[in-house]
N, C-alpha and C positions, 0 to 999 in steps of 0.2 A: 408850430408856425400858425400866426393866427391868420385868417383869408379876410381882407375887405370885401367890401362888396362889386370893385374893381376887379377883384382875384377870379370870380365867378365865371363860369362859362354862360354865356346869355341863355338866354329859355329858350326854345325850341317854338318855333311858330305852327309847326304841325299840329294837326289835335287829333284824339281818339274818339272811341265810340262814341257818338251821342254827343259829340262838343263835350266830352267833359276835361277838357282840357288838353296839356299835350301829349301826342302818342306817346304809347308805351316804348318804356325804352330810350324817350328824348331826354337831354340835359332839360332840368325845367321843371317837372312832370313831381309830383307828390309821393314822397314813402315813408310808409309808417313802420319804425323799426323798431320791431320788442323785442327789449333785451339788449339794452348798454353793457352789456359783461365788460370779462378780460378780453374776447373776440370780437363782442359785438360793436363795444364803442371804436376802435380803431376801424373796422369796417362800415361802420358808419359815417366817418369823417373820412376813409378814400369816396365815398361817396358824395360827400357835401364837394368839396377838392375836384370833384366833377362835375359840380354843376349842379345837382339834383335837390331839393328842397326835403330836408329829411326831420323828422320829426319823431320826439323818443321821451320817456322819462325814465327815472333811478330815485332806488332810494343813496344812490352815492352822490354829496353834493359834487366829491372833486371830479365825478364826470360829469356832470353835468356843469361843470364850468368849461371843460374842456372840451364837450358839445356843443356848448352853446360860443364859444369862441372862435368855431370857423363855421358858424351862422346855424346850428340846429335850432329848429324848436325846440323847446322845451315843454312837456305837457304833464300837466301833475293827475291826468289819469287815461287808463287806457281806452275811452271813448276819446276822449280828447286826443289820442294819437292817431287814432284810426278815422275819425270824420274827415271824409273831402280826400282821402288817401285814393293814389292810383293804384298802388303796389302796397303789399304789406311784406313784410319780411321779419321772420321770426329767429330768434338765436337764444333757444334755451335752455334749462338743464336735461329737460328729459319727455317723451312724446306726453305723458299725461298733464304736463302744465301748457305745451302747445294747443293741445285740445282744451283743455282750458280756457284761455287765452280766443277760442273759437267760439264756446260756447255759454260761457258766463251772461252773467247781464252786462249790458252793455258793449259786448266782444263782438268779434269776427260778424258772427252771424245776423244782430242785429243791429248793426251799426255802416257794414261796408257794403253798396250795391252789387247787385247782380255782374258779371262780365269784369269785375276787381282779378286783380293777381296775387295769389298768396302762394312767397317762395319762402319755405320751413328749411333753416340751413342748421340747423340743429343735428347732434345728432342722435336720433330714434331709432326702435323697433321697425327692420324695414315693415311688419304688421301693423304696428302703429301709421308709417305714410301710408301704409294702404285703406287705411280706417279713414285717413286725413283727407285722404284725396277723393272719398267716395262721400264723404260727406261734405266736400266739396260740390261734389257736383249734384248732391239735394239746393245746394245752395244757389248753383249758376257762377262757381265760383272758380277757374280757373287753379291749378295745386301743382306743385312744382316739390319734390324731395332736393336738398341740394348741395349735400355736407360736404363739408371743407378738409383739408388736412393743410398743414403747416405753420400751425401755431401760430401766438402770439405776433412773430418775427412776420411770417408772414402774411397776416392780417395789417399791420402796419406798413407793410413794404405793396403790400396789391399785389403778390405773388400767389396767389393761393392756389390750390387744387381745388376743381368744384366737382364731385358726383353726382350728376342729375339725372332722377327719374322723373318720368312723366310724360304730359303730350310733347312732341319735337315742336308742336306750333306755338306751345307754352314758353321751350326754350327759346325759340326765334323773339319771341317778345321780350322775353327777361335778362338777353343775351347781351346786353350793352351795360345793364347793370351789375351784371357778374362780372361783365369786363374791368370796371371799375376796380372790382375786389379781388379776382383772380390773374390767372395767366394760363391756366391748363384746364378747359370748361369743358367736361366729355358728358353727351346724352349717352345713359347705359342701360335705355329702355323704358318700361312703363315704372308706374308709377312703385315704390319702393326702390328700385334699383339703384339707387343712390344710397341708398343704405347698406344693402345688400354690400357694395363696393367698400363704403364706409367702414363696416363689420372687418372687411378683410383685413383693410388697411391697419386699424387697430387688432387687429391681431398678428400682425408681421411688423407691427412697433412696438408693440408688449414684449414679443416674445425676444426681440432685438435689444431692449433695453433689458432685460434679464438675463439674456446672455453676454450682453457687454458688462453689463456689472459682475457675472461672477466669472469673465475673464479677467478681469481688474483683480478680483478676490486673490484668482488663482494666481496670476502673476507676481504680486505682492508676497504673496505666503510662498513661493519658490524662489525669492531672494533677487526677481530683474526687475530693475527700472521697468515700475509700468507704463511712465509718458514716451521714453525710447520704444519701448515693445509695441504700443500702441502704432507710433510713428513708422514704424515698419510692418505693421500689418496691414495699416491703412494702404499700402501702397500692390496688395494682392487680393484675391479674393474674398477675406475680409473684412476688406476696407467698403464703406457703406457710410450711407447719406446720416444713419443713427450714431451710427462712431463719429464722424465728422462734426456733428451738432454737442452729443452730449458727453463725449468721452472728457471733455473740460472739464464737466460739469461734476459728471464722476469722480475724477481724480483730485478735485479740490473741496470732493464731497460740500459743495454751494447747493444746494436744493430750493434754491428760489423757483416761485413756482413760473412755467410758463404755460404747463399743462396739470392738474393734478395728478397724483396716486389715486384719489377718489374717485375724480372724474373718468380715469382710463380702467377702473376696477367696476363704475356702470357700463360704459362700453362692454369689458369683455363678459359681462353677464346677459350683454345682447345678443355678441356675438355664441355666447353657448345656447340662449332660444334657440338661434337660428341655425345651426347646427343639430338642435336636436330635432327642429320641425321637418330638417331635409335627408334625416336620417345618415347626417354624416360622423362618423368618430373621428375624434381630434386630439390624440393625446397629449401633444404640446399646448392644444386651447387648456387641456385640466388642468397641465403643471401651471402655466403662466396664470390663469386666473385665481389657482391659489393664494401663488407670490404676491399678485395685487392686492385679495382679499385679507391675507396674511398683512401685509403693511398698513392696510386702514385699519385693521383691528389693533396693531400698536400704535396707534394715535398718527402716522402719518399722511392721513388722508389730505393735506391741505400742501403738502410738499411735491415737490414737481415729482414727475411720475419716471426721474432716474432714480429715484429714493429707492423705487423697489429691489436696490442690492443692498440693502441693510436686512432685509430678510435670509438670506446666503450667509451675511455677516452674524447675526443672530445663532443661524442653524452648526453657523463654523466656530463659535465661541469669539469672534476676531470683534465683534459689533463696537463701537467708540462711540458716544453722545456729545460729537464737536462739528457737525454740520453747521453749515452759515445759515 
């Protein structure tokens, strides 16, 4: 849907520190957002659909026609996103291109004033938000961790999960923005702690999507209807928000991506840092991050990340190369 400029929600007439404009937080108010992804751009434009004046570039043109069609900026470099920004908001592959993105020429650091909002919805090393947010505050610079769960679908729909670490006064600011994007916005402590949370979450949708795929395996190779068996699991302690999404997905072996293999096999190499730095043993973290690692290494890194039951397929001889 494209928004005129009728569609808008008006500016906000409050202003923040220093007159620089509208408070944090108002419809109105400036944000510079790195990283048009598969995430980013749809949470970009429930943001515009708000009201908020948002500003971004890509090397993809067809988002950036579909950013710039419910009123984005368009900025052909990252000084050019970030100048005059209230808020920056980062959505990227991974903490060392965030930091990036902070410290290059022209980035973060020397481009956006003192007392700016930088929320990293990425998801990273919670060591990395800790790196992020302490050299934030060499900077005067407000840091927020603030990863998301539920994909694509819900990035589009402003449903999302938000994990945020950080200061609470950070969140109180950034909280109307999130609103935009999510629906479930939990402060879970200081700064990392959103990832921390993040870390879990992908590892109890790895290890869920690995085992729905080699109950599929198994039920197929014992001779029952695996959509009926499904359909009656679903309805006991089995049954789960991952089956409910991806058992489709499975069954019609469609691997369109909405998450990677790739991108959920970074993930669980995060989540094994972090496990190893708290001294915890995880032996389903080792089976699952194999099964990931195992699937990028046969070329399905770019396949949504229920692909990882063609690893089980592979191991069982049953493997087929007719995925959509």
């Amino acid at each position: 849907m494209t928004m005129t400029h009728s569609d808008a929600v008006e500016p906000s007439t409050r202003t923040g520190p220093a007159g620089r404009g509208p408070a944090l937080g108002s419809p109105g108010e400036t944000i510079a957002f790195v990283g048009l992804g598969a995430m980013g751009l749809p949470m970009s434009l429930r943001l515009l659909r708000a009201g908020y004046q948002v500003r971004g570039g890509s090397r993809a043109p067809q988002r950036l026609e579909r950013f710039a069609a419910v009123g984005g900026r368009v900025c052909l470099s990252l000084t050019e996103t970030l100048r005059g920004a209230d808020v920056v908001i980062t959505m990227l592959p991974d903490g060392a291109v965030v930091r990036d993105v902070v410290d290059r020429e022209g980035g973060v650091a020397q481009t956006v004033p003192a007392g700016t909002l930088l929320i990293d919805m990425s998801t990273v090393n919670p060591r990395r938000a800790r790196e992020l947010a302490s050299r934030g505050e060499e900077l005067g610079i407000e840091v927020l961790d603030a990863p998301v769960s539920g994909g694509v679908a819900g990035a589009r729909a402003g449903t999302l999960t938000i994990m945020v670490g950080g200061p609470e006064r950070a969140l109180e600011r950034a909280r109307p923005l999130l609103e935009a994007m999510g629906t479930t916005i939990t402060h879970l402590g200081p700064a990392g702690s959103g990832q921390v949370v993040k870390a879990a979450n992908q590892l109890i949708v790895g290890a869920g999507l690995a085992a729905l795929g080699e109950a599929v395996l198994l039920l197929q190779a014992g001779g029952v209807d695996a959509e009926s068996a499904l359909r009656a699991l679903s309805g006991g302690l089995a049954g789960s928000r991952i089956m409910e999404l991806k058992a489709p997905a499975v069954l019609a072996r469609d691997f369109s991506p909405t998450f990677t293999v790739g991108l959920h096999a970074k993930d669980m190499g995060i989540v094994q840092d972090l496990a190893g730095s708290v001294g915890c043993v995880l032996p389903v973290l080792d089976t699952v991050t194999q099964a990931f690692n195992a699937a990028v290494a046969n070329g399905w890194a770019d396949l949504d990340h229920a692909a990882v039951v063609q690893v089980a397929e592979l191991l069982s001889g049953t493997h087929r190369n007719d995925r959509k």
